[in-house]
Each structure stands twice: as structure tokens, then as C-alpha cells.
N, C-alpha and C positions, 0 to 999 in steps of 0.2 A: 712524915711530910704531908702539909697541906695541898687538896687539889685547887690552884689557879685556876688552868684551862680545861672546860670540857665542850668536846664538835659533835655532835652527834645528828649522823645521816644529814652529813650538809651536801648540800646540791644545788650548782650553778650552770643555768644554761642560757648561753648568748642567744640572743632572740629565740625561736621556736627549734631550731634544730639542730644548735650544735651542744652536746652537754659538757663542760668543761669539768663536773663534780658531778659525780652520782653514786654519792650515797658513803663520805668522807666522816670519818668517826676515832676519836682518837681521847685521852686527857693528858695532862701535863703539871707535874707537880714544883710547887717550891724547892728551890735549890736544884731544878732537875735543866738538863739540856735534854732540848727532845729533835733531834733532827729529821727533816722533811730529805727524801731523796727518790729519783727516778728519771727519765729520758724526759729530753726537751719534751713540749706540750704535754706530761702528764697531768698535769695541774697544781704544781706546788707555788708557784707565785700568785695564782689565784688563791687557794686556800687562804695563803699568809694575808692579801690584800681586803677576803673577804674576813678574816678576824681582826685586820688593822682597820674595821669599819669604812674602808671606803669602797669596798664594792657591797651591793645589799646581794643576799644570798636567796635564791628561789624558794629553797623550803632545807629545813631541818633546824635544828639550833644548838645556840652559841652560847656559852656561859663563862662569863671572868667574875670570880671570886662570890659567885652565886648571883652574881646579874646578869642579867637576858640580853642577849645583844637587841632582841626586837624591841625591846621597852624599854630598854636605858643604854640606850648607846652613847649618850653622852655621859653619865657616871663610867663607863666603860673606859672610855677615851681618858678619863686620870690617870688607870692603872696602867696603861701598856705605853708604848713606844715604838716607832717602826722605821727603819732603816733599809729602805730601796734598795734594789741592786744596781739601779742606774740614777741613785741619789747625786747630786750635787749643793756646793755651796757659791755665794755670792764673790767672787773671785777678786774684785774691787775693796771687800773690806777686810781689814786685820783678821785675822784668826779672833782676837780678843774681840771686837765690836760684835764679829759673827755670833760668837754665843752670847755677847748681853741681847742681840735682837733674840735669837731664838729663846733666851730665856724672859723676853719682853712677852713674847706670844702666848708661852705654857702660863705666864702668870701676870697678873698686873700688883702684885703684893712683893714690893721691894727687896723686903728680908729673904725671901724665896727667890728673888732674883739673883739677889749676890749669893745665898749656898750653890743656886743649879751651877752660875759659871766658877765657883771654888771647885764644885764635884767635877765640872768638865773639864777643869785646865787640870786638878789632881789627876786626871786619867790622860790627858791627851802627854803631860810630863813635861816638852819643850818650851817653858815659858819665854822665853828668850824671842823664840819663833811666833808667839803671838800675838808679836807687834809688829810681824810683819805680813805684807796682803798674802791673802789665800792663793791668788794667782803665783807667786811664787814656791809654793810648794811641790813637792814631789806628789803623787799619786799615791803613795804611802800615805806622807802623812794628812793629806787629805783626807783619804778612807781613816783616817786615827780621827780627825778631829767631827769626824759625822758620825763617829762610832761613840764619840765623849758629849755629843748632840743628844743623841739615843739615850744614854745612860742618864744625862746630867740628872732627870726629874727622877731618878731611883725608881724604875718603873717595876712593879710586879710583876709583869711581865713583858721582856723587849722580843722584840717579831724581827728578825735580822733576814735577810734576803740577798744570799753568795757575799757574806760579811768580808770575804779576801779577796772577791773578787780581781783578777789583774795585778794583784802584791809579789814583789819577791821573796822568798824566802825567808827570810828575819823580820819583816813589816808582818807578814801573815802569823810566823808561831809568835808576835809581840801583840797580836791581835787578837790570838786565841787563848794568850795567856790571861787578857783583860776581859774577855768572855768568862774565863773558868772562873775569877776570881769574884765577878760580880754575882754568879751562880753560886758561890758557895756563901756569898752573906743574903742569900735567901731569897734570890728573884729566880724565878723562870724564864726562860731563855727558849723561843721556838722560831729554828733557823732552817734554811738551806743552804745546801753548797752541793757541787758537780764534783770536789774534792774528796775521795773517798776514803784518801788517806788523812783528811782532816777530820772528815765526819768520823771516822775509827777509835782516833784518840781522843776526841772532843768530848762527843757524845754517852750521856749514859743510855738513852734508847732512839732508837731510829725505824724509820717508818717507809717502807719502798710504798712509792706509789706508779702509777700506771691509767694512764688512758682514764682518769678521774677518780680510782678506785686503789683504795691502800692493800697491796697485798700482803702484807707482812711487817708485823711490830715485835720490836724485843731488843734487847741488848747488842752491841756489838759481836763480841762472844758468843752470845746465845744462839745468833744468828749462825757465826761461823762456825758454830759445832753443828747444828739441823741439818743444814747443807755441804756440812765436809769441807767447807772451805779454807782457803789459806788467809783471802782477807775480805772486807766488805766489798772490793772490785768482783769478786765472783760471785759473792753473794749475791749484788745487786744482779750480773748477767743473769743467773739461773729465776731469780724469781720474775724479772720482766719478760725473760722467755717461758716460763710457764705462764705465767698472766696474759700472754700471747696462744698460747695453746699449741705451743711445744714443744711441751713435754711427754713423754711415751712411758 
């Protein structure tokens, strides 16, 4: 596997005194899922934010496919993709018009237009449904059709952020299935979720974070053998309680 993403000692602090990252370091290979996870405000939507280029980062650095996010953040911006946890779409237009705009925006080169919305509607499935407004849709296939947003430009690597958030149960594993499958024709995939029974079967490595700082990287597995555990739910307790100071 090729490394896509490398963070090293990145560090984000809101004005002078609150650190949101101090000192976040990680890489992320082709064909790999790499999940972000830990307690609210540990800093995993900032990390993602700060590699999706739109927050600038205090100091360390960022590297997609060997370019500097400080010097080429726009070559940057071709390869990846990013998908909010509190994304939304234009509710007034089709499902269909919604991806010719957004595929107006990634490109102004026609031919590129109509593959992204072939690759979006092959992934979103319901053709039927895309001729009718987005306001009519379910919250499922909403999250489906900002997830086939994400994907359409075949991004090297997409930055997902609670990808199921709010899903029932058949919309979330229909979600995770078009995660795995994008991952396996060679994009990397760097997500969060509070789902740890998602992240478990998703993920091939996963990364506890904590109060800005990643305490622990490794396999799902790998984890739950170190710590004795039965799943990533205890895993994650035991390391954010040691990361807290604990542990005896």
C-alpha cells in the first residue's frame, strides 16, 4: 500500500489559550480505513476540518500524496473530499440537478461533469428518486446522496465525519457497505464515528484520541487483545481513562 495521508505533530489553538490539537500525528494508506475516535471535544472534527483545508493549522504538518498542505493547498484540494457531520443539501432541487451543480463546481470540463454524476447516481442506486426534490427524502437517503456528493470526483482520499450519523439500521450498514467498497478500489477513507460498533467492523486501524492528543493507534483486534477487551466500547473507556490519569 501507498501512503496518501501523513499529520505530523499537528497543532490547533483557538486564539491564545485554548489548544484544540497538541501535537496529532498519524498516516493513512491506500485502500486503508483509518478511523478517528474519542469523547466529545477531544478534537477529531477539528483534525478532519484541519486536513479538509478549511481550518489552517498552528504548526506541524500535513502531507496528501507528498504535497504540503502549507504550499499546495490547492493541488490538495483535487485529491480529497469531505463530508460534514452536519452537511446538508439544497432541498428545492432534484436529487439529479443537486449533483450536476455540485459537479458544476469540482469541474468546469463537461466530460468530467457527466462521469462525477454517472459515479454519483451509480452509488446513490435510486434513479427513480432523483427526479424527485431532495426535500422529499428520508434522512437516509439524504446522508446516501451527500455520501455519492463525496465520492463522485473519485477522491484519493474522502474525510467523512459520523458518515451514519442519525441512520437506521439498514441505511447505516448500506453506508458502510459503499465505504468499504470505495476503499477497496484504492482510495483512503479517514472518518469518525461515536459508533463503536461501526468503527470495529469498518475500520482496519483506529486511533483513540483525547483532549487533542492520540493515545493509541492499531487495529481493531490489536487493540482488543492489549487491553483485554471484549470490544472497541472498552477499549475506548480504558484508554481515555488512562489518558485522564486513571489509571493505577
Amino acid at each position: 500500500m501507498s501512503e496518501v495521508l501523513c499529520v505530523d505533530q499537528l497543532r490547533k489553538f483557538y486564539g491564545k489559550k485554548f489548544p484544540a490539537l497538541t501535537g496529532v500525528s498519524f498516516k493513512v494508506q491506500a485502500n486503508e480505513i483509518f478511523a478517528l475516535i474519542g469523547p466529545n471535544g477531544a478534537g477529531k472534527t477539528t483534525t478532519l476540518r484541519v486536513i479538509a483545508t478549511i481550518l489552517t493549522p498552528t504548526s506541524g504538518q500535513i502531507t496528501v500524496l507528498g504535497q504540503r498542505l502549507d504550499r499546495e493547498a490547492d493541488k490538495i484540494r483535487e485529491h480529497i473530499s469531505y463530508l460534514p457531520e452536519e452537511a446538508g443539501a439544497y432541498k428545492n432541487l432534484t436529487g439529479l440537478n443537486y449533483l450536476k451543480f455540485m459537479a458544476e463546481l469540482y469541474t468546469a470540463d463537461r466530460s468530467k461533469q457527466r462521469a462525477y454524476v454517472e459515479t454519483a447516481t451509480e452509488i446513490f442506486g435510486l434513479k427513480d428518486r432523483l427526479k424527485e426534490k431532495i426535500g422529499t427524502y428520508s434522512k437516509g437517503m439524504t446522508r446516501k446522496i451527500l455520501l455519492a456528493r463525496t465520492m463522485m470526483t473519485e477522491p484519493k482520499l474522502a474525510i467523512l465525519d459520523e458518515p451514519t450519523s442519525g441512520l437506521d439500521v439498514l441505511n447505516a450498514m448500506e453506508i458502510r457497505e459503499l465505504i468499504k467498497k470505495k476503499a477497496e478500489t484504492g482510495m483512503a477513507v479517514l472518518l469518525s464515528s461515536h459508533n463503536m460498533l461501526e468503527i470495529e467492523h469498518l475500520s482496519h486501524r483506529v486511533a483513540v484520541m483525547d483532549h487533542g492528543i492520540i493515545h493509541e493507534i492499531g487495529t481493531p483486534a490489536g487493540l482488543k487483545e492489549k487491553y483485554g477487551a471484549k470490544n472497541l466500547e472498552e477499549v475506548f473507556a480504558e484508554v481515555v481513562k488512562c489518558g485522564n490519569s486513571m489509571c493505577y
